[in-house]
Short mmCIF file of the C-alpha atoms (twelve columns), coordinates in Angstrom:
data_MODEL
# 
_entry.id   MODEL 
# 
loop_
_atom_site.group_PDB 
_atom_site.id 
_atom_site.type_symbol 
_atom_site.label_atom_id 
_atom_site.label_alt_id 
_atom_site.label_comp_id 
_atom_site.label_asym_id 
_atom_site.label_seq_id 
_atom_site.Cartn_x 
_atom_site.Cartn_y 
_atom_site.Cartn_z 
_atom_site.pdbx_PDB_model_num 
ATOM 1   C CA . UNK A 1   140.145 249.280 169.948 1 
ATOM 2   C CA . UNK A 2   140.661 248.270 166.591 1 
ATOM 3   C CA . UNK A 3   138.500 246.872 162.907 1 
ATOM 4   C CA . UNK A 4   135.799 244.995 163.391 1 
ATOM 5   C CA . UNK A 5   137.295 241.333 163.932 1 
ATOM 6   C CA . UNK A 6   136.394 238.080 161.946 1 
ATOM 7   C CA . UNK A 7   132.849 236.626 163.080 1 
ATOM 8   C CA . UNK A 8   135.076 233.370 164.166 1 
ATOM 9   C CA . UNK A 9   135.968 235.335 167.563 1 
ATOM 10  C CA . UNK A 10  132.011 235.517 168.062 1 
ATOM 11  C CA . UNK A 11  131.258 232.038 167.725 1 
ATOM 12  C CA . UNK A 12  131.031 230.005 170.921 1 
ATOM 13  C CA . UNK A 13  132.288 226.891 169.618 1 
ATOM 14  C CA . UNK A 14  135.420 226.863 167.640 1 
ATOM 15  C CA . UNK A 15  135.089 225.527 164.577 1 
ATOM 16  C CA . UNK A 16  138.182 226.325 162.664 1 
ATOM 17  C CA . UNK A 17  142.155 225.219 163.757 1 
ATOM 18  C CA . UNK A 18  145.134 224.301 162.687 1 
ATOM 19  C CA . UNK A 19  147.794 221.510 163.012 1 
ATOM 20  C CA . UNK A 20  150.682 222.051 164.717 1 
ATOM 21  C CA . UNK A 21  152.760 220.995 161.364 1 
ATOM 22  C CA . UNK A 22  150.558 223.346 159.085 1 
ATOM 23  C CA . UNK A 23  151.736 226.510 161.269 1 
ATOM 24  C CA . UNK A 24  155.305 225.320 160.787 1 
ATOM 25  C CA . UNK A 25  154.698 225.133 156.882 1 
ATOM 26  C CA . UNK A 26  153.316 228.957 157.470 1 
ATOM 27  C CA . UNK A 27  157.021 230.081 159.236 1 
ATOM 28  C CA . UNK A 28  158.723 228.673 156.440 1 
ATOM 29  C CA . UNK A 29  156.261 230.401 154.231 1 
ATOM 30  C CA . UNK A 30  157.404 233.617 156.050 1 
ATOM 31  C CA . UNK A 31  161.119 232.622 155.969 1 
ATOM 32  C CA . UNK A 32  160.917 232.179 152.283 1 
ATOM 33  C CA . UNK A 33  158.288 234.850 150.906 1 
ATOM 34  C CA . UNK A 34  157.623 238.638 151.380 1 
ATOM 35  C CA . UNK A 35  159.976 241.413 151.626 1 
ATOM 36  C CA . UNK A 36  163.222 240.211 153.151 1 
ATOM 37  C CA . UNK A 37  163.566 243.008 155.722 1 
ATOM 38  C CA . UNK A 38  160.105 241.990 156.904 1 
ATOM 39  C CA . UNK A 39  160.525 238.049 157.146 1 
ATOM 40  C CA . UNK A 40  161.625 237.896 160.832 1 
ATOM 41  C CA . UNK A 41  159.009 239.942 161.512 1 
ATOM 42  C CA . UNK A 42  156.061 237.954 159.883 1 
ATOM 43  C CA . UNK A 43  157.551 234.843 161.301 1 
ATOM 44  C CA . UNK A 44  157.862 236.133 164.803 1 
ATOM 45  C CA . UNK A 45  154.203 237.249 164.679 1 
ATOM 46  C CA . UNK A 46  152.990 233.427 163.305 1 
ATOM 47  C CA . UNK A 47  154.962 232.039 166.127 1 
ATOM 48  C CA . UNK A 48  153.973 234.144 169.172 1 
ATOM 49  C CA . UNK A 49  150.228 233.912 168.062 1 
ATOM 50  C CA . UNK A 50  150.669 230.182 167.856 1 
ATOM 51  C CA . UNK A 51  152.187 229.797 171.374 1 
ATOM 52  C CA . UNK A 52  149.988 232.323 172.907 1 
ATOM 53  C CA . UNK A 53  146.961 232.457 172.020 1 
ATOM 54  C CA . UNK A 54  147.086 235.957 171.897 1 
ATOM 55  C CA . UNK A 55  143.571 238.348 170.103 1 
ATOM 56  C CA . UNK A 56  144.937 240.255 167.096 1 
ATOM 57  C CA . UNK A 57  144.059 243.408 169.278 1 
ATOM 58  C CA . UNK A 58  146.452 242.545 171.764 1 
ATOM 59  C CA . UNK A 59  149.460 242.015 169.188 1 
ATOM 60  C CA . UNK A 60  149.357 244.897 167.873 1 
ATOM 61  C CA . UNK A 61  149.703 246.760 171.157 1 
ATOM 62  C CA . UNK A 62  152.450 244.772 172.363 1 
ATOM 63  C CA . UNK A 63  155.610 247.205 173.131 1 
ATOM 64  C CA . UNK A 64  159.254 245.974 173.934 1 
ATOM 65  C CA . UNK A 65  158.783 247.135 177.270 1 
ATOM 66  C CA . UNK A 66  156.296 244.047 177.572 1 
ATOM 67  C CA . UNK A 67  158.859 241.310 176.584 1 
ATOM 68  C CA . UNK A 68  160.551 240.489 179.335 1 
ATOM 69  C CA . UNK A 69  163.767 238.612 177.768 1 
ATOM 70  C CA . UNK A 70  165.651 237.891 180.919 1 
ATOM 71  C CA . UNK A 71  162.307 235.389 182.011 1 
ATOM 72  C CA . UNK A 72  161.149 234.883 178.974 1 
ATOM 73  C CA . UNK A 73  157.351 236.456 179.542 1 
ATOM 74  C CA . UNK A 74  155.649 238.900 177.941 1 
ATOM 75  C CA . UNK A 75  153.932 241.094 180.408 1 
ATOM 76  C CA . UNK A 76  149.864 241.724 179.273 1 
ATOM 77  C CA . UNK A 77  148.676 244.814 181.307 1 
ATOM 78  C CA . UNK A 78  144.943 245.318 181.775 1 
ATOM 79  C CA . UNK A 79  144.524 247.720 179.677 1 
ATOM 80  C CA . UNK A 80  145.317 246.104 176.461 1 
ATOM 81  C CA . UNK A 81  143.651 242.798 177.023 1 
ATOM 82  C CA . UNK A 82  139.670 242.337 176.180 1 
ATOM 83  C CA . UNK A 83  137.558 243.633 178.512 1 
ATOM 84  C CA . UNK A 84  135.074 240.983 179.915 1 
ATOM 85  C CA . UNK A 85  132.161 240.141 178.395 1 
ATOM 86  C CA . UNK A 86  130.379 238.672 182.226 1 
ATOM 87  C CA . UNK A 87  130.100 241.526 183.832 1 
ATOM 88  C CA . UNK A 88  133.069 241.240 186.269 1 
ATOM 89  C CA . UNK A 89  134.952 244.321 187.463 1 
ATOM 90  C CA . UNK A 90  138.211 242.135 188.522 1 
ATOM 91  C CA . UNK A 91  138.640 240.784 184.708 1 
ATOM 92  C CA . UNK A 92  141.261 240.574 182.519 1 
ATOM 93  C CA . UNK A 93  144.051 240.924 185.545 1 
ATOM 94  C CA . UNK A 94  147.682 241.916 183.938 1 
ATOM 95  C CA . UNK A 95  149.034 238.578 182.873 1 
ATOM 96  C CA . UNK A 96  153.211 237.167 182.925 1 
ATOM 97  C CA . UNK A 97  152.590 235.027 180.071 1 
ATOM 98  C CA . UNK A 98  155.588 232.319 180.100 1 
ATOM 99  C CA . UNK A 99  156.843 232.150 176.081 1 
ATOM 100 C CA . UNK A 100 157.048 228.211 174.059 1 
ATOM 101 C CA . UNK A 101 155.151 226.888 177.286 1 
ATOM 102 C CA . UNK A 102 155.065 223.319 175.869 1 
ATOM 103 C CA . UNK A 103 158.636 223.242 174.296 1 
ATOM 104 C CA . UNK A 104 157.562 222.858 170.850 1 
ATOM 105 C CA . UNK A 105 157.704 226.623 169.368 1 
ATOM 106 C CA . UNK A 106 160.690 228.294 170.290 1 
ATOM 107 C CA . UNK A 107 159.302 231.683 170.547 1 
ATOM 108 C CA . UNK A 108 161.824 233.084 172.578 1 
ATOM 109 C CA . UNK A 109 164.504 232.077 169.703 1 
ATOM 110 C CA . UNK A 110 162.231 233.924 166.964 1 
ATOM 111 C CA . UNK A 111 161.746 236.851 169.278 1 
ATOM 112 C CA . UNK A 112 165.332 237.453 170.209 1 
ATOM 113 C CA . UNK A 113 166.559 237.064 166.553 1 
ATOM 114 C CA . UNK A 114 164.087 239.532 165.353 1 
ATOM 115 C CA . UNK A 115 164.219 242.225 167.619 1 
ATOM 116 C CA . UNK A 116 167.961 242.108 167.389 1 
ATOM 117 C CA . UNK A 117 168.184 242.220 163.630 1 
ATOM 118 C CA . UNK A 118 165.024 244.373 163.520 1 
ATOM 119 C CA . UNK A 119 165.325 247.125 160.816 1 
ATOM 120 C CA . UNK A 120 162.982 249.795 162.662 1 
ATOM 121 C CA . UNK A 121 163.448 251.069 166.072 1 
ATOM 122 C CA . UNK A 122 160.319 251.430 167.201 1 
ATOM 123 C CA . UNK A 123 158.344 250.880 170.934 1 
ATOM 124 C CA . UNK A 124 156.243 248.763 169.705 1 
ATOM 125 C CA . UNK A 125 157.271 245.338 169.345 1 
ATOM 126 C CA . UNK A 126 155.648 245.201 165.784 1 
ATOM 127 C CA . UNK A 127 155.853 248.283 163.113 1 
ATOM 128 C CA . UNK A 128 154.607 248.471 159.851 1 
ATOM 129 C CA . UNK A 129 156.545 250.015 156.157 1 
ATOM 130 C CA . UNK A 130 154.641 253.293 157.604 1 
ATOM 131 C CA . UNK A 131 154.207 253.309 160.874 1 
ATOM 132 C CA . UNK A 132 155.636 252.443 164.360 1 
ATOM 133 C CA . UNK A 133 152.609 249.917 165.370 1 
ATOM 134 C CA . UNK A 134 150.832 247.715 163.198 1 
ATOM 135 C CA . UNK A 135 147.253 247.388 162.966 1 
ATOM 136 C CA . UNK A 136 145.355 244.657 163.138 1 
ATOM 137 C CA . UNK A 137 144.087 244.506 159.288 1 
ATOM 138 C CA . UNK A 138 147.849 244.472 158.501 1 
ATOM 139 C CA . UNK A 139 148.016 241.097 161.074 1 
ATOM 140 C CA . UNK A 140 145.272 239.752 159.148 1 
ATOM 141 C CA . UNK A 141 146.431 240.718 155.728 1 
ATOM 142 C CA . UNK A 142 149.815 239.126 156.821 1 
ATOM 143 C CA . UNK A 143 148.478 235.802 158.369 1 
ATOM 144 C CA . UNK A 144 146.364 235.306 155.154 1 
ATOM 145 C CA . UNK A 145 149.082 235.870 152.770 1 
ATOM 146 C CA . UNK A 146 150.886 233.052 154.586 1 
ATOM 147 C CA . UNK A 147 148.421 231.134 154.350 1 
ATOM 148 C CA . UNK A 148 148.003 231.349 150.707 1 
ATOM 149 C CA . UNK A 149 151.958 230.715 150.071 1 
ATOM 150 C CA . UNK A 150 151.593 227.962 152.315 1 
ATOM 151 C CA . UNK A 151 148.663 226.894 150.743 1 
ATOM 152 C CA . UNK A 152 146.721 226.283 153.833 1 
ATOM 153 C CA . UNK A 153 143.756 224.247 154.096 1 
ATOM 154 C CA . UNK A 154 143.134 224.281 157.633 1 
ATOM 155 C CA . UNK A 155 140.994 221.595 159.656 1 
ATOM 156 C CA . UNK A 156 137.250 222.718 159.993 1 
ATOM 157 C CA . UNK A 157 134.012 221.358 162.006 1 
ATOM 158 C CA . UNK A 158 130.646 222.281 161.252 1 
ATOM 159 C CA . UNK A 159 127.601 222.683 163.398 1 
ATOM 160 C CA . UNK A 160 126.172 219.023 162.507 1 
ATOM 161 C CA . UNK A 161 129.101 217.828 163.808 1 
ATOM 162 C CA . UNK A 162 131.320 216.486 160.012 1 
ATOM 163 C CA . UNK A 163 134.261 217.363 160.353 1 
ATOM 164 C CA . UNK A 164 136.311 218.778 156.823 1 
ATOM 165 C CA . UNK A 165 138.824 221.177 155.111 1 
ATOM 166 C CA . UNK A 166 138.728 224.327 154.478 1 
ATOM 167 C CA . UNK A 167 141.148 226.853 152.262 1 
ATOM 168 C CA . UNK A 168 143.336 229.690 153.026 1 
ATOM 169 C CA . UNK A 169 141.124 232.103 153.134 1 
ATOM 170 C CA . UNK A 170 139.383 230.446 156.283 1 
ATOM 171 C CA . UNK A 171 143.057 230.815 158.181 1 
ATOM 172 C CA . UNK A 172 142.403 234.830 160.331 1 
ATOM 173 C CA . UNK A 173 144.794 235.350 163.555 1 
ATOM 174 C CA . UNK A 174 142.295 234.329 165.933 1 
ATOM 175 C CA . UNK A 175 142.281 230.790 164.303 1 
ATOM 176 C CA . UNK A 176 145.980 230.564 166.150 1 
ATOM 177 C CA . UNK A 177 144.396 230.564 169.519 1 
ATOM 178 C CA . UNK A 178 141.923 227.977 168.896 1 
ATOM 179 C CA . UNK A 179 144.947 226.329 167.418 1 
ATOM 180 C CA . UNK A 180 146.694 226.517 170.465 1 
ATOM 181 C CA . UNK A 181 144.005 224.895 172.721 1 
ATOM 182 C CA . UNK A 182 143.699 221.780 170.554 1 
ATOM 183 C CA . UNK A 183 147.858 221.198 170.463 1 
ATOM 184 C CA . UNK A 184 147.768 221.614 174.114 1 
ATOM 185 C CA . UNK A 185 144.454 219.421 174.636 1 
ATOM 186 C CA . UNK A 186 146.153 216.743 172.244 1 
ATOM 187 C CA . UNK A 187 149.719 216.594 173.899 1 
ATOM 188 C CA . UNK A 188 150.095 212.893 173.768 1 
ATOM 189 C CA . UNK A 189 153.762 213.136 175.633 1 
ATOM 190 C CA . UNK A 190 152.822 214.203 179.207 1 
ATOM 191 C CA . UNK A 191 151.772 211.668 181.695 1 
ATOM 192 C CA . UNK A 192 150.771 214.603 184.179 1 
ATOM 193 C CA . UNK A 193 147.818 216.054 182.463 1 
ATOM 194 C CA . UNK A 194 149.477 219.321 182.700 1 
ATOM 195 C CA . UNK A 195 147.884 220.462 179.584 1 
ATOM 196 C CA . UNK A 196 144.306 219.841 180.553 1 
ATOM 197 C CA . UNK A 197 141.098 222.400 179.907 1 
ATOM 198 C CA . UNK A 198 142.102 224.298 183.230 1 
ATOM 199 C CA . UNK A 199 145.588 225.236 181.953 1 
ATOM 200 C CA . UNK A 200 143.847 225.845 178.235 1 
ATOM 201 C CA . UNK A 201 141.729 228.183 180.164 1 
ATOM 202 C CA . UNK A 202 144.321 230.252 181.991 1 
ATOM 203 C CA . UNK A 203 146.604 230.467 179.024 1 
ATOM 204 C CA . UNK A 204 143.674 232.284 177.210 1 
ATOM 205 C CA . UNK A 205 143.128 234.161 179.953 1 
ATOM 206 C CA . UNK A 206 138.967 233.838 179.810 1 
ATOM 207 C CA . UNK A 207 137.132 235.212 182.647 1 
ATOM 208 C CA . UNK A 208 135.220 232.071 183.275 1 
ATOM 209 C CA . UNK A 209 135.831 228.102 182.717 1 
ATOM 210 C CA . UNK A 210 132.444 227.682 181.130 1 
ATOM 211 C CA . UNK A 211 134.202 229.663 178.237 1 
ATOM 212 C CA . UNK A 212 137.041 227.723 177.475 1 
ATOM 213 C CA . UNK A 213 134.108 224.872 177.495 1 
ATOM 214 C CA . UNK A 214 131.718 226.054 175.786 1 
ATOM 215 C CA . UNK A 215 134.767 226.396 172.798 1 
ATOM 216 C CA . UNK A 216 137.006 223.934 173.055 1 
ATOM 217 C CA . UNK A 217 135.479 220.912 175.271 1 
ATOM 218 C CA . UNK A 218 134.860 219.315 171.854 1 
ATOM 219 C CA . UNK A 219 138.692 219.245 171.122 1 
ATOM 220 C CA . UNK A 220 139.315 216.671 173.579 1 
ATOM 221 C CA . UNK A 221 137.389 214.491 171.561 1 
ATOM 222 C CA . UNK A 222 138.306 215.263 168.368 1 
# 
């Protein structure tokens, strides 16, 4: 489907996420810095992988046709998602993802500002300089030049259990959707519990609970 990804998406446990307030300093990197015709763009992608959770692989083969603006979704067919790694012949489903599900991100905003300003028509939601679709190296090359504007040092936790910092060049795309679980495991304003590891789970779409556990159970501790 696409490059080999960053090791980080092997791992069970996630060991590598950022604050909610360090991806805003990476928008405003992506306001400020870059080619100006590209800036929307960049910032849109930082945004929708923070309130999604989205792979990289998926990103890239997002089209327009898959934003649904009226509702505010994006629509994930099957055949773009991850295939399971279980065994089971029912997973991934096509997905409605709902956009800033928590209120915080105001994805919806960045998307319809971008796409109606956007300097390339193209089906897919994000080209490249060169090409209608972007791949997922450029993603990565993108998220870790924001990073290093933004001068990133993102929260880290090693297997003996010390927690730390690391640097920019630890930040990859897939470090957005652990991001996402621990914002949404640590909203502190909800008396419901809406945002417990059941909703992490189906927001990530994995084929089994004991995944989103076996990743981000320490989170709610942390």
């Amino acid at each position: 489907m696409s490059e080999s990804t960053n090791s980080e998406t092997q791992s069970e446990q996630a060991r590598v996420w950022l604050t909610p307030e360090q991806v805003d300093t990476m928008r405003d990197a992506a306001t400020d810095t870059g080619a100006k015709y590209l800036r929307a763009r960049n910032e849109t992608i930082i945004a929708l992988l923070a309130d999604t959770g989205l792979r990289n692989e998926e990103l890239t083969q997002l089209t327009t046709e898959m934003y649904l603006r009226d509702a505010g979704e994006l629509y994930l067919p099957t055949n773009i998602q991850k295939q399971s790694g279980n065994g089971r012949d029912d997973w991934p489903r096509s997905h409605h993802l709902k956009l800033d599900v928590d209120g915080t991100v105001g994805t919806q905003r960045s998307l319809n500002t971008y796409l109606d300003n956007r300097w390339k028509d193209s089906p897919y939601l994000f080209p490249s300089r060169q090409s209608d679709q972007m791949t997922t190296r450029s993603v990565r090359n993108v998220v870790k030049r924001l990073a290093h504007e933004a001068d990133i040092q993102p929260f880290r936790y090693d297997e003996s259990g010390e927690f730390g910092r690391g640097d920019p060049d630890d930040v990859h795309p897939h470090v957005f959707r652990h991001s996402l679980a621990y914002r949404l495991l640590h909203d502190r304003d909800r008396d419901d519990n809406h945002f417990d590891i059941y909703f992490v789970r189906n927001r990530l779409r994995h084929a089994s609970l004991q995944t989103t556990l076996r990743k981000y159970d320490h989170f709610r501790t942390i």
